[in-house]
C-alpha positions in Angstrom: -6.6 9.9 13.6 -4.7 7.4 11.1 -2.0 5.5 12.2 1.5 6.8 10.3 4.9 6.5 10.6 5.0 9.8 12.8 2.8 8.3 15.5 4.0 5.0 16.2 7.5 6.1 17.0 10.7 4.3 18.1 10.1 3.4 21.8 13.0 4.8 23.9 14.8 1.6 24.9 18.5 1.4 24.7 20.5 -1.9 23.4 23.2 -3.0 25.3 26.5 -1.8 24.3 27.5 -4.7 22.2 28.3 -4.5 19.2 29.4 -8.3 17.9 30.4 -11.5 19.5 34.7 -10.8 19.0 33.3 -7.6 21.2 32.4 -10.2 23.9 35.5 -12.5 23.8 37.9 -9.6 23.9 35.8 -8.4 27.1 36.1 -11.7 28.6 39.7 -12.0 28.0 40.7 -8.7 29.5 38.7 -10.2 32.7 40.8 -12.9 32.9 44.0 -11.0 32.9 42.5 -8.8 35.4 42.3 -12.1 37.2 45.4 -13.6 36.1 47.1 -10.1 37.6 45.6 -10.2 40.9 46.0 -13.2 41.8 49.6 -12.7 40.8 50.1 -9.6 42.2 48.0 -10.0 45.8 48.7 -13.4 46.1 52.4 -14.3 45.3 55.5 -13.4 48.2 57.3 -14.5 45.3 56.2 -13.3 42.2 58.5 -15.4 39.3 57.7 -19.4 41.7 54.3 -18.1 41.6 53.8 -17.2 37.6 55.5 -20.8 36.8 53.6 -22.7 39.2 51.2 -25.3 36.9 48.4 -24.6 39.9 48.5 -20.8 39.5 48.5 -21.3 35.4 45.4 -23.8 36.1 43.6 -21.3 38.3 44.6 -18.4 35.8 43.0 -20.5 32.7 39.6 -21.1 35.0 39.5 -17.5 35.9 40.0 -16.5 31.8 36.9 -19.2 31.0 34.5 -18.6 34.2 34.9 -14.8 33.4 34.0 -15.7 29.9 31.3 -17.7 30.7 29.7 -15.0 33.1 30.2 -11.7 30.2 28.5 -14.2 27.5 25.9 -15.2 29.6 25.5 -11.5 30.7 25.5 -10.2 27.3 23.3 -12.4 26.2 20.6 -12.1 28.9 20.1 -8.3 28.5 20.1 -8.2 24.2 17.0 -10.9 24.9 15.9 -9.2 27.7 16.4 -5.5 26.0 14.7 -6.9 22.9 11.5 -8.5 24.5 11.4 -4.9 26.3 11.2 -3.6 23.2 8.8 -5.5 21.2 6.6 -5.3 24.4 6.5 -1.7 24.2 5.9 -1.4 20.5 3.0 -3.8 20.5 1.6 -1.6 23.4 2.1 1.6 21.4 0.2 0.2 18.6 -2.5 -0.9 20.7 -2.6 2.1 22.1 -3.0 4.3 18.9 -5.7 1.7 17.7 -8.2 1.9 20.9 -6.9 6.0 20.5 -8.6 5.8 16.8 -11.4 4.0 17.8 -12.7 6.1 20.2 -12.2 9.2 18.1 -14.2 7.4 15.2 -16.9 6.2 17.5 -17.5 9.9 18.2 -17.8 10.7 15.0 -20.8 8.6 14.5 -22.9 11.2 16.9 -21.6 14.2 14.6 -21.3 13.0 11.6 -24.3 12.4 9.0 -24.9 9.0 7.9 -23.7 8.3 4.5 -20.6 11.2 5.0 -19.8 9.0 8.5 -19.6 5.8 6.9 -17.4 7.2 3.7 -15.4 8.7 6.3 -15.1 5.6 9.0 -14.4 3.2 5.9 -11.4 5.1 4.6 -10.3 5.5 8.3 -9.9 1.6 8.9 -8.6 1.3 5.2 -6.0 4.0 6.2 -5.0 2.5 9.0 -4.0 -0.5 7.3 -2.3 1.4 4.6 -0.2 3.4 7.6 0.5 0.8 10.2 2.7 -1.0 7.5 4.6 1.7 6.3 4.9 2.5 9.9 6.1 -0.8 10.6 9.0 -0.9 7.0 10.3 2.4 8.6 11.2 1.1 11.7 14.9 0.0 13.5 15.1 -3.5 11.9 16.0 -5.0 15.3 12.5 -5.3 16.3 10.2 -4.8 13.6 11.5 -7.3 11.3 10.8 -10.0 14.0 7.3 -8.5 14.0 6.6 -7.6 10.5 6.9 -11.3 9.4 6.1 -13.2 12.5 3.3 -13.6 15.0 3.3 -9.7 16.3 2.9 -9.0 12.7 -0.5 -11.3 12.6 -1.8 -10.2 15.6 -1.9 -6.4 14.1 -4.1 -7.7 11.6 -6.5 -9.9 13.8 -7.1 -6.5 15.9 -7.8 -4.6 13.0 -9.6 -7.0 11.7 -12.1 -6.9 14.7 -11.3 -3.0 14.8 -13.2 -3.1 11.4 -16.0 -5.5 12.4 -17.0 -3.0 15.5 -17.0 -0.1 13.5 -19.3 -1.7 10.7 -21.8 -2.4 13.5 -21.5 1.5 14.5 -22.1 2.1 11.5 -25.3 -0.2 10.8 -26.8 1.3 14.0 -26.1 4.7 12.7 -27.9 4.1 9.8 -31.0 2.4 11.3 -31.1 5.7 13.4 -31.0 8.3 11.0 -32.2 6.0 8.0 -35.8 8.0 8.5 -34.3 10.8 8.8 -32.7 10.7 5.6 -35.2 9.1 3.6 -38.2 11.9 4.8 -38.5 14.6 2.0 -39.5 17.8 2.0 -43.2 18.0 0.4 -40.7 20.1 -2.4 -38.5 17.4 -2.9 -41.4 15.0 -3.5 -43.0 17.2 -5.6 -39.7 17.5 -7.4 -39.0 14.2 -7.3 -42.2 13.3 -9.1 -42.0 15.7 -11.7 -38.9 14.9 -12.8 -40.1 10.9 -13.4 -42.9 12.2 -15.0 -41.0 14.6 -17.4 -38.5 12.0 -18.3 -40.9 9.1 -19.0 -42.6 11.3 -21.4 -38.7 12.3 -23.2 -38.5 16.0 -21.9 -35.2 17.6 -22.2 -34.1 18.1 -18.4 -31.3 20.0 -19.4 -29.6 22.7 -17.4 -31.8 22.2 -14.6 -30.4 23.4 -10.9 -31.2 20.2 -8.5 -28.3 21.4 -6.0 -29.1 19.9 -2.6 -32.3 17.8 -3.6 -33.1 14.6 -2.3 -33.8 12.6 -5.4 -32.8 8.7 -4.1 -33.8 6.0 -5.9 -35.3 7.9 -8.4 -35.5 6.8 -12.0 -33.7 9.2 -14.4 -32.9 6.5 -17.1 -31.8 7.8 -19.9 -32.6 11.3 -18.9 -31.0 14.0 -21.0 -29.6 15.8 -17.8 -26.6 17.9 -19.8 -25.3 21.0 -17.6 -27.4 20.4 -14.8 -26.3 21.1 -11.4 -26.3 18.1 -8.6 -24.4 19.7 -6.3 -24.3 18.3 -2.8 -27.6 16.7 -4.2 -28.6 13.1 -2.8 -29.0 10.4 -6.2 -27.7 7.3 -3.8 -29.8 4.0 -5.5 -30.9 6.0 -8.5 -31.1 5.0 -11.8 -29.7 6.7 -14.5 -28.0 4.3 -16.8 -27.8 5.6 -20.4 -28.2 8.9 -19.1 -26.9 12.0 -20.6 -25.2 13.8 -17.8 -22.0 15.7 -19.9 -20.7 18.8 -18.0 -23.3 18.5 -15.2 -21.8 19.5 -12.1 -22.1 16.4 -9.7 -19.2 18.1 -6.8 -20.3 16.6 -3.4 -22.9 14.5 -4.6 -24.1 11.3 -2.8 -24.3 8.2 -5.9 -23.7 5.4 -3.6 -25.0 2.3 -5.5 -26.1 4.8 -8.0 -26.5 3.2 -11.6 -24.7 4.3 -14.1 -24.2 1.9 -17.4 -23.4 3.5 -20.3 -23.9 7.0 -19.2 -22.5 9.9 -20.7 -20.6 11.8 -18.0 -18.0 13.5 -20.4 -16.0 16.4 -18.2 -18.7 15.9 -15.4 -17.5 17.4 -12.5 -17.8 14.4 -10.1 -15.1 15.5 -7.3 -15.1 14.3 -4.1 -18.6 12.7 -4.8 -19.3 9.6 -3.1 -19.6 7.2 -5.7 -18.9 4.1 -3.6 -20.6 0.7 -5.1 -21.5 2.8 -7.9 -22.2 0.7 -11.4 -20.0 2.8 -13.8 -19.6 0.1 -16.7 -19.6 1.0 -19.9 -19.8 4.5 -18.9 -17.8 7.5 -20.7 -16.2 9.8 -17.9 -13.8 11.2 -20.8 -12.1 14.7 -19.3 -14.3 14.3 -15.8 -13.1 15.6 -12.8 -13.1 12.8 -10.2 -10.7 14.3 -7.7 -10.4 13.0 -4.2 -14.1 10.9 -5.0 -14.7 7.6 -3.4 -15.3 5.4 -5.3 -15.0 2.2 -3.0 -16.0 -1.1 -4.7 -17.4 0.9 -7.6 -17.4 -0.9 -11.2 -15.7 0.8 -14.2 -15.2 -2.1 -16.7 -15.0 -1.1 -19.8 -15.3 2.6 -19.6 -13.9 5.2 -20.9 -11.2 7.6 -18.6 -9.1 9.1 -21.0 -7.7 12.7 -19.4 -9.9 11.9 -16.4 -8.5 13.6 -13.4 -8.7 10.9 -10.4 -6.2 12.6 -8.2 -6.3 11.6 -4.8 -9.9 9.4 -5.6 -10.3 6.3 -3.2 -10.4 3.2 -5.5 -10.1 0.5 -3.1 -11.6 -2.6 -4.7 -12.8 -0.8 -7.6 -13.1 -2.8 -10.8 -11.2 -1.4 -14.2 -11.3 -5.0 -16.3 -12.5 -5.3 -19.6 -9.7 -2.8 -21.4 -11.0 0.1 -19.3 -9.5 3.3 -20.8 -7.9 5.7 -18.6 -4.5 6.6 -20.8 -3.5 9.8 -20.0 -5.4 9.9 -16.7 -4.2 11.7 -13.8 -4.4 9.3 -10.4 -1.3 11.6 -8.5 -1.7 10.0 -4.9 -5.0 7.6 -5.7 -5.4 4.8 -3.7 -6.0 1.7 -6.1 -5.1 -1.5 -3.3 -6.6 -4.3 -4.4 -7.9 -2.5 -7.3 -8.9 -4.9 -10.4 -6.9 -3.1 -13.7 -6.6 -6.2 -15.7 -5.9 -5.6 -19.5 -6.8 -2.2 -18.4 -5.3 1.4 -21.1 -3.0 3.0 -18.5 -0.1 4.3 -21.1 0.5 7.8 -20.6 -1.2 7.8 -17.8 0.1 10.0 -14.3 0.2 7.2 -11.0 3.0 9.2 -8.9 3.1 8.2 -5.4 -0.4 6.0 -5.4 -0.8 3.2 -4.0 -1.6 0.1 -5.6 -0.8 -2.6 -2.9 -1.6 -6.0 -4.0 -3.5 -5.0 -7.1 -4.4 -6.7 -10.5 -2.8 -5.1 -13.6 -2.2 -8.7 -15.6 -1.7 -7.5 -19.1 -2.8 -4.0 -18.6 -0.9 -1.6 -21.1 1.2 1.5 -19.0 3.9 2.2 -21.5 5.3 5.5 -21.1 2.9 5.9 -17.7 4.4 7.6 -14.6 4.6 5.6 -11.4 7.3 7.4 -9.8 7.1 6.6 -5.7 4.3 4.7 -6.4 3.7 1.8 -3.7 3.5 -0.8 -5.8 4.1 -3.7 -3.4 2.6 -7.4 -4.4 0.5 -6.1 -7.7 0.7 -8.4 -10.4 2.1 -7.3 -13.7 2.2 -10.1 -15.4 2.3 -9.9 -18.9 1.9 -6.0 -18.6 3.6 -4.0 -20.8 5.6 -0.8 -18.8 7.8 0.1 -22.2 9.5 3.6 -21.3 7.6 3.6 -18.2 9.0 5.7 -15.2 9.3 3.7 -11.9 12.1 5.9 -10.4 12.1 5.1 -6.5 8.8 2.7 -6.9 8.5 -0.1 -4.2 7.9 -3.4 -6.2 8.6 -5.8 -3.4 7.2 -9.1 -3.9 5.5 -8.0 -6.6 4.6 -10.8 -9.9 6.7 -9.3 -12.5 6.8 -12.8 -14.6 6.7 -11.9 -18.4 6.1 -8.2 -18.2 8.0 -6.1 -20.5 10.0 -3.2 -18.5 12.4 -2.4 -21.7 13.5 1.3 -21.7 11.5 1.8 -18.1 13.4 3.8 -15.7 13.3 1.6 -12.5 16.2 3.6 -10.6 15.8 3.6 -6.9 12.9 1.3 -7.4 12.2 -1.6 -4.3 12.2 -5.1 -6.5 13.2 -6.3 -3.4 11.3 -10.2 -3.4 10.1 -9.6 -7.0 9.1 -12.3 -9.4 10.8 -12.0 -12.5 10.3 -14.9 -14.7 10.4 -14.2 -18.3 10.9 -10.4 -17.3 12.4 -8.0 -19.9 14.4 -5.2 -18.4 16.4 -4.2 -22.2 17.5 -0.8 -21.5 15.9 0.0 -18.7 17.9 2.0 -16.4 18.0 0.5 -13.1 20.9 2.0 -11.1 20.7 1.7 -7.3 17.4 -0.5 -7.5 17.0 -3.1 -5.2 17.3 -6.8 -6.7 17.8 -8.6 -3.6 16.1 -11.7 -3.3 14.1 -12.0 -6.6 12.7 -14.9 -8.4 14.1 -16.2 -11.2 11.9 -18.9 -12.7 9.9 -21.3 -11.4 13.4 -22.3 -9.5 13.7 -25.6 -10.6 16.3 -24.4 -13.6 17.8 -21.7 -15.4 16.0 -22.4 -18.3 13.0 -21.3 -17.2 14.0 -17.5 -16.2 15.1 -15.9 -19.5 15.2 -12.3 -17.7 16.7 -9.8 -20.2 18.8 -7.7 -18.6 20.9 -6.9 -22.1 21.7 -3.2 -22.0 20.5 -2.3 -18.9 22.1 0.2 -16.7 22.8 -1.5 -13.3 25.4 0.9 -11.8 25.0 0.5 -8.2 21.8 -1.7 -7.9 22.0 -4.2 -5.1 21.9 -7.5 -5.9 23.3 -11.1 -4.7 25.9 -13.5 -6.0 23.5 -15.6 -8.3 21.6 -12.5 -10.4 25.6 -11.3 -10.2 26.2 -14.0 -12.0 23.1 -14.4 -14.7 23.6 -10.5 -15.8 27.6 -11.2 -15.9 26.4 -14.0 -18.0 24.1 -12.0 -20.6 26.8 -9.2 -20.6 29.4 -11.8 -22.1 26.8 -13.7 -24.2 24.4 -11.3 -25.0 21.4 -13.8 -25.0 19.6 -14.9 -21.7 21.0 -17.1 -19.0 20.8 -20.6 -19.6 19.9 -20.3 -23.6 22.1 -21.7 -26.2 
């Protein structure tokens, strides 16, 4: 059970009726005239020698100040005592719905078999992660910003962290427990699995071969001409098949998990939701495959080839697409990519709606005209990418290195930039009505020189913004050249 924003709710805690300090002054004011009246009216036989009297005037004014004194000091005790009532229950709601996850996923480790568990336990924790934050941004702001960015906030992170260190020893244990278990074979299988090694050292055609449910790991297929051959649910973790020939073979449910696969030919294989994770891919051609909802944790794809590859849904966590990886006109609806390594990687064209690429590396990767509509974009690097007629609409970009990428005819409305770094950024054209543009970087900060952000023809209508970026767009309207340029 993942932590999300429906499960770690608003604890039911009201705040004091106060709404700002004028609130306070104005309550203390009407105490004192309450006073002032009283002591007027219950304590004068004659009311007009009373009112003029300098001592009644003196005790009126100490009335007026002591009641302001006690209503501030009130006030102020029950918002800090209200809002340490609050953050008190929040962190115990959390901690709850973590020692709630980790005794459902320790019970999973009896049911579940051993490389399906850990697939299953690893994306759990990464879920978590992925959850708990977007728990945390959706929150009243009068408690979770204080623990989003302070101590609270690191505290999360230390118990996941140890969340994830107990679970990894489940998982070892599981393994050493079923590890014979998995690794017996049928006297089939060996058979099978022998015949096969044979067969290919001596360059047979293996073609169209149904190896559905076989337990081939760590077997030696290199180069194997394996076209239209059915894997299903078959188990080729630790095999070798780099160069191999594997185009249309139906691969659905398989286990590859540290499989090798350089250079293989894999064009519209049917690899969805196979466990690929740690799988060598370089190199590899996986043109029109069908990798949807596969986990392919950690797995290395540099320098292969994805064009029209579905990847919907897939798990690339850590997953490596460097070396110009080609995946234009991919589809990755709803992938999770955090952390993922895209540099210089061929995205144009390509479908990333609503996935999630926290904190990953697309430095000079090429996504003009790609699709990253909702997408969670948060702390990526872009720099130096190239987004031309991209769509961003309703994106979240916050704090995300932005610094020389060109956005020009992008369509950024609605879009998060919130914390951004924008040196050098070009936003020509781009529509970016009601984005958020509070709080980015221009420059390196030490001058205006060093920003050159092209906002020249951009749409701005009702993006939020402060006085400064008010001022440098006002600037380029007028001059029609970057702020701070002659």
């Amino acid at each position: 059970m993942a932590l999300t924003s429906e499960t770690v709710k608003s604890p039911n805690v009201k705040s004091p009726n106060v709404k700002s300090p004028n609130f306070q002054r104005q309550l203390a004011l009407a105490t004192g005239m309450v006073g002032l009246v009283l002591l007027i009216v219950f304590e004068s036989p004659n009311r007009t020698d009373r009112f003029n009297s300098f001592a009644y005037k003196l005790l009126a004014a100490v009335t007026a100040a002591a009641a302001f004194v006690w209503v501030d000091a009130t006030v102020r005790h029950a918002q800090a005592a209200t809002e340490k009532e609050i953050q008190d229950q929040v962190k115990q709601e959390i901690k709850d719905k973590i020692n709630e996850l980790n005794t459902e996923l320790g019970k999973k480790l009896i049911s579940l078999d051993g490389l399906e568990g850990k697939v299953a336990l690893q994306k759990s924790v990464d879920q978590i992660k992925i959850d708990l934050l977007e728990a945390l941004k959706k929150q009243s702001p009068i408690y979770i910003e204080p623990i989003s960015t302070g101590k609270r906030f690191e505290e999360i992170k230390s118990e996941l962290a140890e969340l994830q260190k107990e679970l990894k020893a489940a998982i070892q244990r599981e393994r050493e427990i079923r590890e014979t278990e998995h690794n017996q074979r049928t006297a089939s299988d060996q058979d099978l699995f022998q015949k096969l090694e044979a067969a290919n050292r001596a360059k047979q055609n293996l073609s169209r071969q149904d190896l559905a449910k076989a337990s081939l790991k760590g077997i030696d297929l290199q180069a194997a001409e394996l076209r239209n051959s059915n894997f299903r649910e078959t188990n080729l973790s630790q095999a070798n098949l780099n160069s191999a020939s594997l185009s249309k073979a139906n691969l659905s449910k398989a286990q590859l998990s540290a499989t090798k696969l350089n250079g293989a030919d894999l064009t519209e294989a049917d690899l969805s939701e196979a466990n690929l994770a740690g799988a060598e891919l370089e190199k590899a051609n996986l043109n029109g495959a069908s990798l949807f909802n596969a986990y392919l944790r950690e797995a290395n794809l540099d320098a292969s080839k994805l064009r029209r590859a579905d990847l919907s849904n897939a798990y690339l966590v850590q997953a490596t697409f460097r070396k110009k990886a080609d995946l234009s006109n991919a589809k990755l609806i709803g992938a999770k990519l955090l952390e993922a390594k895209l540099n210089e990687a061929n995205l144009s064209k390509a479908d990333l709606s609503k996935a999630t690429l926290t904190e990953a590396n697309l430095e000079g990767a090429d996504l003009s005209e790609a699709h990253l509509n909702d997408a969670e974009l948060d702390k990526a690097n872009f720099s130096s990418a190239r987004l031309v007629a991209a769509n961003l609409s309703g994106a979240n970009l916050s704090g995300a290195d932005l610094s020389k990428a060109d956005f020009s005819q992008a369509n950024l409305s609605g879009a998060n930039l919130r914390g951004a770094s924008l040196k050098g950024t070009n936003f020509r054209g781009a529509k970016l009505s009601e984005a958020d543009l509070s709080d980015v970087k221009l420059g390196d900060g030490k001058s205006d020189e060093s920003s050159d952000v092209d906002f020249s023809e951009a749409d701005l209508t009702g993006a939020k913004y402060d006085d400064y970026l008010k001022k440098y767009i006002d600037y380029q309207t007028k001059s029609r050249r970057p702020f701070g340029k002659g």
